[in-house]
C-alpha positions in Angstrom: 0.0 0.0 0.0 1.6 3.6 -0.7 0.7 7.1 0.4 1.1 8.5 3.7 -2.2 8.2 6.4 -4.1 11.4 6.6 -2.3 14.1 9.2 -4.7 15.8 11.5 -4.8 18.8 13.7 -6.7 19.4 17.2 -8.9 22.7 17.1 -10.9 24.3 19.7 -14.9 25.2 18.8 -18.1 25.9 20.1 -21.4 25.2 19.0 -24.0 27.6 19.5 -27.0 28.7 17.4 -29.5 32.2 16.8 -32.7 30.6 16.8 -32.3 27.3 15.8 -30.1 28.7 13.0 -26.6 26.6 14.0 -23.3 27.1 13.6 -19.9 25.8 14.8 -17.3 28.4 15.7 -13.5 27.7 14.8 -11.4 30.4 16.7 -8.3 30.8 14.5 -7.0 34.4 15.8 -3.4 33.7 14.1 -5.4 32.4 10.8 -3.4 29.1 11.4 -6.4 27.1 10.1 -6.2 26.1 6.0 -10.0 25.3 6.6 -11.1 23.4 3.0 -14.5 23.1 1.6 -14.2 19.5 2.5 -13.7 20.0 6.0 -16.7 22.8 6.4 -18.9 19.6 4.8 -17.2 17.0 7.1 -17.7 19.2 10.2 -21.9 20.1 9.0 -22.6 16.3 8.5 -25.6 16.3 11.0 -24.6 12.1 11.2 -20.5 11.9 11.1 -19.7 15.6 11.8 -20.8 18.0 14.7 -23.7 18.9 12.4 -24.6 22.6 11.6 -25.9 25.7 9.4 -22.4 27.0 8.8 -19.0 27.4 10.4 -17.5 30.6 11.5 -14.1 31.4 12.1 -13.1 34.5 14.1 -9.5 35.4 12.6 -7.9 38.5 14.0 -8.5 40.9 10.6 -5.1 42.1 10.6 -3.9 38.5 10.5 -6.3 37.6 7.4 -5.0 38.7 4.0 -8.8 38.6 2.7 -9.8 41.3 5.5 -6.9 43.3 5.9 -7.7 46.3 4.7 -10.6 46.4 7.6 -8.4 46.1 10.2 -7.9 49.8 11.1 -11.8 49.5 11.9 -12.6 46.0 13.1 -10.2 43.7 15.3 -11.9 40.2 14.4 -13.3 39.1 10.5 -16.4 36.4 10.3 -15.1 34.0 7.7 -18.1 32.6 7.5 -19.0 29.2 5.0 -22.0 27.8 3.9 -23.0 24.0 5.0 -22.1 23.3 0.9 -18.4 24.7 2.2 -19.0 27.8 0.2 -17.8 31.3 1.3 -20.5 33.4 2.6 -20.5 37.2 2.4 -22.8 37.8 5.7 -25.2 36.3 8.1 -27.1 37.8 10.6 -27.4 35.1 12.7 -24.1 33.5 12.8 -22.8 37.2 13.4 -24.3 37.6 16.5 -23.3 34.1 17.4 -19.7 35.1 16.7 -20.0 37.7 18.5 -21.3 36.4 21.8 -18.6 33.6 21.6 -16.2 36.3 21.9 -17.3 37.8 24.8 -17.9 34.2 26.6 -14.7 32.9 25.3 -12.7 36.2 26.9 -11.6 37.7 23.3 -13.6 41.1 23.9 -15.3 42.1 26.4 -18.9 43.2 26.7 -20.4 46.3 24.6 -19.8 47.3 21.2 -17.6 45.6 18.7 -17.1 46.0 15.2 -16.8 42.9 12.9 -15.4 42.3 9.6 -17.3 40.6 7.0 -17.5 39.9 3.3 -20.3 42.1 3.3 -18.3 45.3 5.2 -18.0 45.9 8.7 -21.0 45.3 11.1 -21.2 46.7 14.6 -22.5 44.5 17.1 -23.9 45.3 20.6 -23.3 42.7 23.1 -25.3 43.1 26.9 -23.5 43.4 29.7 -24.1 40.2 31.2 -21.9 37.8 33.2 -24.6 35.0 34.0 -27.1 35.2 31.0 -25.7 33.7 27.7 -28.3 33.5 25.5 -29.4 37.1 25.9 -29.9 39.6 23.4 -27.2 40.7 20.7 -27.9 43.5 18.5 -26.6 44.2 15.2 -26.3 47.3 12.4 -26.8 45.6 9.3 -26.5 48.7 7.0 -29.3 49.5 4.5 -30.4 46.8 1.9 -30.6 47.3 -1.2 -33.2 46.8 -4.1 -31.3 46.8 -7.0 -33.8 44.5 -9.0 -34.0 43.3 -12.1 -37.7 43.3 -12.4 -39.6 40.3 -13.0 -38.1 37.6 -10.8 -40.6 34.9 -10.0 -40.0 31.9 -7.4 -41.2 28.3 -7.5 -42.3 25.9 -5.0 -45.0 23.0 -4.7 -45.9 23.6 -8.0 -47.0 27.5 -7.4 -45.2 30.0 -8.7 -44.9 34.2 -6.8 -43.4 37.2 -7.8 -40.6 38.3 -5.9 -37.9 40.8 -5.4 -34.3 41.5 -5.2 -33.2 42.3 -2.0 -29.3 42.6 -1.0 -28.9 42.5 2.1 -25.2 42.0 1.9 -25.8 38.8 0.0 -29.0 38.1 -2.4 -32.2 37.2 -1.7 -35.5 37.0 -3.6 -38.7 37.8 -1.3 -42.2 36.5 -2.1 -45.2 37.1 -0.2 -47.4 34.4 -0.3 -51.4 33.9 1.7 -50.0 31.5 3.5 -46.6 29.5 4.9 -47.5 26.3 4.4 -47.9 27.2 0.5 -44.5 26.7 -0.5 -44.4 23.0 0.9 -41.4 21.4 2.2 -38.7 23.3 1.0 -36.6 20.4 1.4 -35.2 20.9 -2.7 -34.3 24.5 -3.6 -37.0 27.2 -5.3 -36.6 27.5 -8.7 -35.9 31.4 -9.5 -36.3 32.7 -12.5 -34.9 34.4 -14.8 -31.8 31.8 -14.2 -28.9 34.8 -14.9 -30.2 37.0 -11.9 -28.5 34.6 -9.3 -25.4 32.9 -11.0 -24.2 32.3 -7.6 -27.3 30.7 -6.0 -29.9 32.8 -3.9 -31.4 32.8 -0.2 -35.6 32.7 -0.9 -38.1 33.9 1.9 -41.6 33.3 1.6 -43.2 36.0 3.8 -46.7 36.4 5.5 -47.8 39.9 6.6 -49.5 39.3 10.1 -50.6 42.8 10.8 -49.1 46.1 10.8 -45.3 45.6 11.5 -45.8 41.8 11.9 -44.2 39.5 9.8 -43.5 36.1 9.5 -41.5 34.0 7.1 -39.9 30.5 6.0 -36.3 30.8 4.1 -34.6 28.4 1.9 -31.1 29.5 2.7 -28.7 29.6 -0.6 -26.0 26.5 0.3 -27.9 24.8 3.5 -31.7 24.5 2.4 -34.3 25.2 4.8 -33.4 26.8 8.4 -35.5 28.1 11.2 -34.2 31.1 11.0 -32.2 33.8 8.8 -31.3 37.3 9.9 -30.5 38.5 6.8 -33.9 37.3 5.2 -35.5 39.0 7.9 -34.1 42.1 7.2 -34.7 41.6 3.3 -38.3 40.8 4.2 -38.7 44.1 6.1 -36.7 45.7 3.2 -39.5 44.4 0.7 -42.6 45.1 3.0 -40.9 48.7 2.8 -40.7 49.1 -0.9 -44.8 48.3 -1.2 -45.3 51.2 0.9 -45.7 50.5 4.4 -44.4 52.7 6.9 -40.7 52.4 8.9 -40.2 51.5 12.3 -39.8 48.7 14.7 -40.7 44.8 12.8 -41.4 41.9 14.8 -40.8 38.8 12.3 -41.6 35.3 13.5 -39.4 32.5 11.6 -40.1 29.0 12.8 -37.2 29.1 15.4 -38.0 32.4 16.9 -38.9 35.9 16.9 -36.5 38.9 15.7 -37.0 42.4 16.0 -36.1 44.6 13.0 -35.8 48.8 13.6 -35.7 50.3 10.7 -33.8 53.7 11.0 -34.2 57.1 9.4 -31.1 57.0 6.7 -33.2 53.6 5.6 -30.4 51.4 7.8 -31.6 48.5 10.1 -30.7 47.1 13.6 -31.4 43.5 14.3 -31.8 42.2 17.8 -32.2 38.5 18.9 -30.6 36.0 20.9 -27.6 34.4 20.7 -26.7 30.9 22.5 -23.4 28.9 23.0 -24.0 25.0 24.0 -21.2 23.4 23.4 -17.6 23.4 23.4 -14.8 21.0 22.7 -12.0 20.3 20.5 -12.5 18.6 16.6 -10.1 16.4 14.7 -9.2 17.9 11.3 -8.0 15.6 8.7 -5.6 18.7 6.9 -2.4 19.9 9.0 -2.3 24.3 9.4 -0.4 26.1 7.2 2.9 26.8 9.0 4.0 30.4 9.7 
């Protein structure tokens, strides 16, 4: 038999999850970790892996030549990757998962921090709490956008609802729909169409107005598939709900893992405020050595 067996490294992480939307955080401060596609899909496997949404690594910016340039105004960068092992630009959820492992872990203390993503730098709020760690974590998540093009349409369960372009700091198409159960269950992906408008895939929220200020929604998240919760697709909801007139202010959107709260500020930007809960920490084998330094 030739070859050489498989080297492996020993890595801290936590588990921890914003509404049932999951992730497992890698802390990599030195950017020591040569984290592969393969090892983001090893580590998601919900039967041989840890199981989760996503991975985050927290790599000091300065240290990452991806998110250097941010470091004069963020200390930490959210490398952040899809179940699938794709790069993610930003996630609402994971962000304010990163950030309360921080805090918990002893890398920042409590208040304010500024995080580098893919999307730009987000500031994140984090309560000055010593006993209470799933309490709330606020984020800015900047103004989305509506760039279009017109006539996007969504599929699902054989029905078929216009929908709109929302960036959010990565793409999503929002339908409203009379009712959640309508799109069925979500287990393949929503066919969008026209096909160019998404060449990189596309997070889909089918959305329910409730009452004034009240939504709720089900997402199809672009490389995981359906999760309970997506803070960015609330926040592109609220962002579509906008554009057909209704008025700013405070949203309460209700996903199937919980509630967020969506402000909506005067320059059009938007806080997001929900929980954020660490369960779990340990160390993981991974089958690829670090780079050396």
């Amino acid at each position: 038999m030739t070859g050489r067996a498989a080297r492996t490294t020993v890595h801290q992480f936590f588990k921890g999850h914003g509404l049932g939307n999951d992730f497992i955080i890698l802390p990599d401060p030195d950017n020591r970790l040569a984290l592969k596609a393969a090892d983001v899909l090893r580590l998601c496997d919900r039967r041989t892996g840890i199981g989760a949404d996503g991975v985050l690594r927290a790599v000091r910016t300065a240290e990452s030549p991806e998110a250097a340039y941010m470091s004069g105004d963020a200390d930490w960068f959210m490398d952040y990757r899809n179940a699938d092992g794709s790069a993610g630009q930003m996630c609402g959820n994971g962000i304010r998962v990163l950030a309360r492992c921080l805090v918990d872990a002893g890398h920042c203390s409590p208040g304010t921090l500024a995080i580098a993503t893919r999307a730009g730098i987000r500031q994140v709020q984090v309560d000055h709490r010593t006993a209470d760690f799933d309490g709330p974590v606020t984020v800015g998540m900047g103004r989305p956008r509506l760039p279009g093009p017109e006539g996007i349409t969504v599929t699902a369960a054989a029905r078929t609802w216009p929908a709109l372009h929302v960036d959010a700091g990565n793409p999503h198409a929002v339908a409203f729909v009379d009712d959640l159960s309508h799109p069925g269950d979500l287990n393949s992906p929503p066919q969008v169409t026209p096909d160019q408008a998404y060449p990189h895939g596309v997070t889909v929220e089918f959305v329910v107005r409730l009452g004034p200020h009240h939504l709720a929604l089900r997402v199809h998240e672009r490389g995981v598939g359906e999760t309970p919760a997506c803070g960015t697709g609330a926040c592109a909801a609220v962002a579509a709900t906008l554009h057909t007139g209704a008025p700013p202010g405070t949203y309460t959107v209700d996903m199937p893992g919980g509630r967020l709260h969506i402000t909506v500020l005067t320059d059009g930007s938007m806080n997001m405020t929900g929980t954020a809960t660490i369960v779990a920490e340990g160390v993981v084998r991974l089958q690829r050595p670090c780079r050396e330094h």
